[in-house]
C-alpha positions as CSV (number, residue, x, y, z in Angstrom):
1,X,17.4,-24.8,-14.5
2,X,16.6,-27.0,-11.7
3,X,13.1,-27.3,-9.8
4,X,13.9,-25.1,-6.8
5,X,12.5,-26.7,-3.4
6,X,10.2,-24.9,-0.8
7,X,12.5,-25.1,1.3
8,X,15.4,-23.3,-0.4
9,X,12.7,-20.6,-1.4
10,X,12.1,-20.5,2.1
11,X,15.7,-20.0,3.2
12,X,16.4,-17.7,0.4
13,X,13.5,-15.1,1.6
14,X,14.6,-15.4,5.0
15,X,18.3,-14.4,4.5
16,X,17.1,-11.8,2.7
17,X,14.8,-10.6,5.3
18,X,17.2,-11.3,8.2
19,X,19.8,-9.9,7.2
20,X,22.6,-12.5,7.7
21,X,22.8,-16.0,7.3
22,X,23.5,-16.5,10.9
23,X,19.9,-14.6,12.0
24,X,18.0,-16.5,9.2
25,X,19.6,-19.6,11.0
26,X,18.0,-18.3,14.2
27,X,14.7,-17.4,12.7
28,X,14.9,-21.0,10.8
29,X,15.8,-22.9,14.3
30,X,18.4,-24.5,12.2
31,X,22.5,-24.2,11.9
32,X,23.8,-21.5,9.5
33,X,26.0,-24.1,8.0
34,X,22.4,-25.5,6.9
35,X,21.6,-22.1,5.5
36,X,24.5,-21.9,3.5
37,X,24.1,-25.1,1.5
38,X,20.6,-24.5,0.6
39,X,21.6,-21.2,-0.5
40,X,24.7,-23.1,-2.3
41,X,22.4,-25.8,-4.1
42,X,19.7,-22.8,-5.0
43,X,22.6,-21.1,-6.6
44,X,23.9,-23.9,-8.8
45,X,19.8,-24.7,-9.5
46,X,20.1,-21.1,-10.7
47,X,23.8,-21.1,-12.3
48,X,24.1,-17.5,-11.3
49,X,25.2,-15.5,-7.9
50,X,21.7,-14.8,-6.2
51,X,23.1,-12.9,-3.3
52,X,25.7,-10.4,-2.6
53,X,27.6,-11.2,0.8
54,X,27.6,-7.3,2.2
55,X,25.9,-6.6,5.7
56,X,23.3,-6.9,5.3
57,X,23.1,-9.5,2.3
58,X,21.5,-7.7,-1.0
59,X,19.7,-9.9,-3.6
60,X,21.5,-9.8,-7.3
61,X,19.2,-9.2,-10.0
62,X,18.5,-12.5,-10.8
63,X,18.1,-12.7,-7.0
64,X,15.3,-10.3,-6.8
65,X,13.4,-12.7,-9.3
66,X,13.9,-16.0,-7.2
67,X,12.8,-13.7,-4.5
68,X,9.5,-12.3,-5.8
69,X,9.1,-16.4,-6.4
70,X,10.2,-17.5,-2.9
71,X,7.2,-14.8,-0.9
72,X,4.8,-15.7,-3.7
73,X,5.1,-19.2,-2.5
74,X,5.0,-18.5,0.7
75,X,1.9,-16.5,-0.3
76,X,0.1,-19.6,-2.2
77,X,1.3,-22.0,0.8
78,X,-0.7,-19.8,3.3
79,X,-3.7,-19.2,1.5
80,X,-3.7,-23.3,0.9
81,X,-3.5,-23.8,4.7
82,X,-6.3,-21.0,5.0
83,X,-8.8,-23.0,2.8
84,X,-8.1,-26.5,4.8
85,X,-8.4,-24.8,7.9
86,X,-5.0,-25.3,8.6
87,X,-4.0,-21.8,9.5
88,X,-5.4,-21.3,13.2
89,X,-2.7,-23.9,13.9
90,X,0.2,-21.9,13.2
91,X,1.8,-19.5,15.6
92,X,1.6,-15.7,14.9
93,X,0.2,-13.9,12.2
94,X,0.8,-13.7,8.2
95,X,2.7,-10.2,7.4
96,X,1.4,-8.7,4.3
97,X,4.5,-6.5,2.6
98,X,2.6,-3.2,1.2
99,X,4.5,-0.3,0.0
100,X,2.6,3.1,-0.4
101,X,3.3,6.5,-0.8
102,X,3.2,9.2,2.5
103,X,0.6,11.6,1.3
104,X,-1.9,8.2,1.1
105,X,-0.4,6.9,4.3
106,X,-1.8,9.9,6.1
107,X,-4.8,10.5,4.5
108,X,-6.6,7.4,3.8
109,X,-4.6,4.2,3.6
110,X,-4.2,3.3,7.1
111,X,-8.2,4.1,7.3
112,X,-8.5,1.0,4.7
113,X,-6.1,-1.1,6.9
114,X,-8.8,-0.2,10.2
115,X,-11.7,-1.6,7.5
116,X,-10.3,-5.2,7.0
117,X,-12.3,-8.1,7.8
118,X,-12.3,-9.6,11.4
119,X,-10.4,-12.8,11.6
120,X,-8.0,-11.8,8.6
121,X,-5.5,-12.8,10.7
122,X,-2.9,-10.5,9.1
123,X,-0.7,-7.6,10.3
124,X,0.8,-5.1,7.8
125,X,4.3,-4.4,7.2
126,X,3.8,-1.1,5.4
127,X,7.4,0.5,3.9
128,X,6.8,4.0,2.9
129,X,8.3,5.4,-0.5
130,X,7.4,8.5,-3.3
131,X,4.6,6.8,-5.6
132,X,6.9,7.5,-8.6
133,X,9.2,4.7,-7.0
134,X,7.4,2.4,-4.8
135,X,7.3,-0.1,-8.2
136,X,10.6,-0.8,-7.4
137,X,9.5,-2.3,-4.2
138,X,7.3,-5.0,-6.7
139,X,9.9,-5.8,-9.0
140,X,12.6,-6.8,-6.5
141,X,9.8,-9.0,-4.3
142,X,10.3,-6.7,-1.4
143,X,6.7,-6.5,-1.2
144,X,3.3,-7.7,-2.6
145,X,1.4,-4.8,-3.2
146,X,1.9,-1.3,-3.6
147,X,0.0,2.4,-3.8
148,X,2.3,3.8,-7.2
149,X,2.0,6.5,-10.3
150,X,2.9,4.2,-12.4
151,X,0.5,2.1,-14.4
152,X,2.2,0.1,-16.0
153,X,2.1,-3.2,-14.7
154,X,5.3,-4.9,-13.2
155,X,6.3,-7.9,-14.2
156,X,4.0,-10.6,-12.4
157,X,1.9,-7.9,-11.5
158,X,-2.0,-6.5,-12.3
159,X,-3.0,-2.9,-11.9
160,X,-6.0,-0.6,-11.5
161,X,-6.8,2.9,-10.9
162,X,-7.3,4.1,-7.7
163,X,-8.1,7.4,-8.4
164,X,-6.7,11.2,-8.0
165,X,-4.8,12.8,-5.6
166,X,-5.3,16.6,-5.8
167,X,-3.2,18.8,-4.5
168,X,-3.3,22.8,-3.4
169,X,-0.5,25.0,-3.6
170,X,-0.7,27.1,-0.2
171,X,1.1,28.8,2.6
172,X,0.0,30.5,6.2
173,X,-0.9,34.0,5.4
174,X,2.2,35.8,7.4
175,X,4.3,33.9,4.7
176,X,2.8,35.7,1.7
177,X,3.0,39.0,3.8
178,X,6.8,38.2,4.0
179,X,7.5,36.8,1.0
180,X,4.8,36.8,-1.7
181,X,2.8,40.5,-0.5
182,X,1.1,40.0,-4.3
183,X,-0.6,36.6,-3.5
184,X,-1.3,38.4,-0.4
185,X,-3.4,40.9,-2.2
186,X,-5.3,38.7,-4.1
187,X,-2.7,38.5,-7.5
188,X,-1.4,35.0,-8.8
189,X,1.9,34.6,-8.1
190,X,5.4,35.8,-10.2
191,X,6.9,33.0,-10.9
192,X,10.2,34.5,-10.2
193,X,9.3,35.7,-6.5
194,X,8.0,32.1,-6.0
195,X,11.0,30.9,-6.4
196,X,13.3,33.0,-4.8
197,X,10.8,32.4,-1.8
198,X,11.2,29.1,0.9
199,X,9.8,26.1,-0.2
200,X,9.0,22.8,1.4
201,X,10.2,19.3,0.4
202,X,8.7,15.8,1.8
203,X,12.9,14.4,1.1
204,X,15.1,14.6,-1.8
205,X,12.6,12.5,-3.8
206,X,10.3,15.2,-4.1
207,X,9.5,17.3,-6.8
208,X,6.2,18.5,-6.9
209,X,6.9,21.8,-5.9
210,X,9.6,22.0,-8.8
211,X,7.3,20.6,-11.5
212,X,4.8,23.4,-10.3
213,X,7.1,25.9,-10.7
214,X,7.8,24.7,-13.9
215,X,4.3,25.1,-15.3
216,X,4.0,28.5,-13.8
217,X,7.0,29.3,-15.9
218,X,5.7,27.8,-18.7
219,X,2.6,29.7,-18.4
220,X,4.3,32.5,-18.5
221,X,6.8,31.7,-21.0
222,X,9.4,32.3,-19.5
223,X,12.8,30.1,-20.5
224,X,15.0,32.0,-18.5
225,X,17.4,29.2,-16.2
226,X,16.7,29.4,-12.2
227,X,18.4,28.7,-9.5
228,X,16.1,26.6,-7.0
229,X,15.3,29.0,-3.6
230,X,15.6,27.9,-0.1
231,X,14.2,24.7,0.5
232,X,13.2,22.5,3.9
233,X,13.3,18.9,4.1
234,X,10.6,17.5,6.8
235,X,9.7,13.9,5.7
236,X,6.9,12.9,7.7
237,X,3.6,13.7,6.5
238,X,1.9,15.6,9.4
239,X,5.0,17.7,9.9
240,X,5.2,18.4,6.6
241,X,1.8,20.1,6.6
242,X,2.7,21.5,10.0
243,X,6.4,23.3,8.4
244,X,3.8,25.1,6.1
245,X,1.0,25.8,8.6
246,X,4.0,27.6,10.7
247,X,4.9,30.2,7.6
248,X,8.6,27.9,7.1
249,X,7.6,27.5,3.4
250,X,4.7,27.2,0.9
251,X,4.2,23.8,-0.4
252,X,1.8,21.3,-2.1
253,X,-0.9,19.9,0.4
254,X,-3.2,16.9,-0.4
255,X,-6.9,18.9,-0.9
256,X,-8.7,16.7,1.5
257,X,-5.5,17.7,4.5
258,X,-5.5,21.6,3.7
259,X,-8.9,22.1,2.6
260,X,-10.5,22.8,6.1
261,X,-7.3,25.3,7.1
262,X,-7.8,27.0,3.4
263,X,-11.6,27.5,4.7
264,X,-10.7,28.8,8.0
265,X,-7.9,31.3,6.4
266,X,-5.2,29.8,8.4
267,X,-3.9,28.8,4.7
268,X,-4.0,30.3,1.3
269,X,-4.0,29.5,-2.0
270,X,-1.0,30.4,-4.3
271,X,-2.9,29.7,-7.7
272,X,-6.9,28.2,-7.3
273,X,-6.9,27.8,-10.8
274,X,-4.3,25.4,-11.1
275,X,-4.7,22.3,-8.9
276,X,-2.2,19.9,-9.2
277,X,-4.1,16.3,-10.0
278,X,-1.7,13.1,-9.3
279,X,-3.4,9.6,-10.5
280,X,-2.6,6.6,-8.2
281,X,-3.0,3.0,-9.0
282,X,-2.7,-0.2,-6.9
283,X,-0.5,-2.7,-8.3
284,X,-0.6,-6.0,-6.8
285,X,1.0,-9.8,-7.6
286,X,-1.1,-11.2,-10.3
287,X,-1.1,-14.7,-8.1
288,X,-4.4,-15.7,-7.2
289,X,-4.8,-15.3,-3.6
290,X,-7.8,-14.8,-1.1
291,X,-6.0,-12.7,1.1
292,X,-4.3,-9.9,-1.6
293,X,-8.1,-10.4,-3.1
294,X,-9.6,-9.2,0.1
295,X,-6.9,-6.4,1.0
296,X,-7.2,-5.2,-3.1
297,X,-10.9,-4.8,-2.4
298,X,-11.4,-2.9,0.8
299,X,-8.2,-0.4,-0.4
300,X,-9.8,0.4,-3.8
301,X,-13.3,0.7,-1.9
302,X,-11.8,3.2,0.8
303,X,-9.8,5.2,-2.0
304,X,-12.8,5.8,-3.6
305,X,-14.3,8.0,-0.7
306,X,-11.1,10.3,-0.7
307,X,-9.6,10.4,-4.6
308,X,-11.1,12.0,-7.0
309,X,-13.6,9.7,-9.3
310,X,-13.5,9.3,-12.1
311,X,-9.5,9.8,-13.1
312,X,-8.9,13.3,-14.0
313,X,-6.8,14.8,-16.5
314,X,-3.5,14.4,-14.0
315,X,-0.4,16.3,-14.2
316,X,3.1,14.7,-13.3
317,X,5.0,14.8,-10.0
């Protein structure tokens, strides 16, 4: 394989990015004939098809790899131009790529972002996904860091433990008169009536109300097939809680979001004694770099004041 140049890399992340050759010509300030050839002469460096020409372009597989290469470059390049004092001379700002789950997003990440260092000279381009998928976000290059469940390393990539989301399984009191009148009284909940009864979903990605269902049945060994009940999409965070403040559905809440509401009654608790614990880690490229070093420490620093230390014992969702 040939030596790729910085320049091709630098094309290459930019098609990507843009979209279509022609605005990766615009962003370049060059021709998009230009484009094409250094995308032409990284492919034959290559021997393989890196990009797929839909609208917008999409990186091949082996495209994804020259990808993760081309920002980690672009990555080593800036932090180089930090350390000779060279980066006060270019225009704009480096964008940091971060990927990291909704629940986090709402309850303590962006509270790390407000803790950064003055004169990082960084904004954040955050792109939200479930924490059971946001690796995928590492492993095509599509960012450099990322709040995830999983923890195993990605390729290229180091991990740590962040600590534990917990979660409560709750609903506004007129809900249980309505739906659950047992829960309402004080009982745990039948498994069967919670599931005939609405539930809320972030999106389709979300199963943590189905996995706890599942252990309720479990519990109460019950192998009997269901059929899911009602269920309400509402993918933003604080709407989310909202849906299940309004009576729409029960749900699980992050502890440190419903606990004050739980306290004040205006929520209750389908099952205290089963909490449902999700460990997060933060997975980051393995390439040395002041910046990711500095943004690694103030997240795990601020995750610490809101997940639960040391890791518990963590179920799955």
């Amino acid at each position: 394989m040939s030596r790729f140049s910085s320049e091709q890399l630098h094309t290459f992340a930019a098609v990507v990015s843009e979209g279509t050759l022609e605005a990766a010509a615009r962003k370049l300030h060059v021709t998009a004939s230009a484009v094409s050839q250094r995308l032409k002469a990284l492919e034959d460096g290559a021997g393989q098809v890196l990009l797929r020409r839909s609208n917008p372009v999409e990186a091949t597989a082996a495209g994804e790899v020259v990808l993760r290469l081309a920002r980690q470059m672009a990555q080593l390049e800036e932090d180089a131009g930090r350390e000779l004092g060279l980066a006060a001379a270019a225009p704009g700002h480096h964008s940091l790529p971060i990927a990291v789950n909704a629940d986090s997003l709402s309850v303590w990440f962006l509270r790390a972002l407000a803790k950064m260092p003055e004169g990082l000279d960084v904004v954040f381009d955050l792109r939200r996904d479930d924490e059971q998928h946001s690796a995928g976000m590492l492993r095509s290059g599509d960012v450099m860091a990322a709040v995830t469940a999983t923890p195993d390393p990605v390729q290229g990539c180091r991990v740590e433990p962040l600590g534990v989301m917990r979660y409560r399984a709750v609903a506004a009191p007129e809900f249980l008169e309505r739906w659950l009148p047992d829960v309402a009284s004080g009982k745990h909940p039948d498994p069967a009536q919670l599931n005939a009864a609405p539930a809320v979903d972030f999106d389709r990605k979300d199963t943590y109300q189905d996995v706890f269902l599942d252990g309720l049945f479990t519990k109460h060994r019950i192998r009997t097939a269901r059929a899911r009940g009602p269920r309400h999409y509402v993918p933003a965070s604080q709407d989310f809680f909202d849906a299940v403040r309004l009576g729409l559905g029960w749900a699980l809440i992050p502890e440190v979001q419903c606990g004050p509401e739980i306290d004040a009654g205006r929520l209750v608790q389908l099952a205290p004694d089963r909490p449902f614990d999700v460990p997060l880690f933060w997975q980051r490229w393995r390439t040395a770099s002041p910046l990711l070093d500095t943004v690694s420490e103030v997240v795990r620093k601020t995750a610490a004041d809101y997940l639960l230390q040391p890791e518990a014992k963590a179920g799955r969702r």
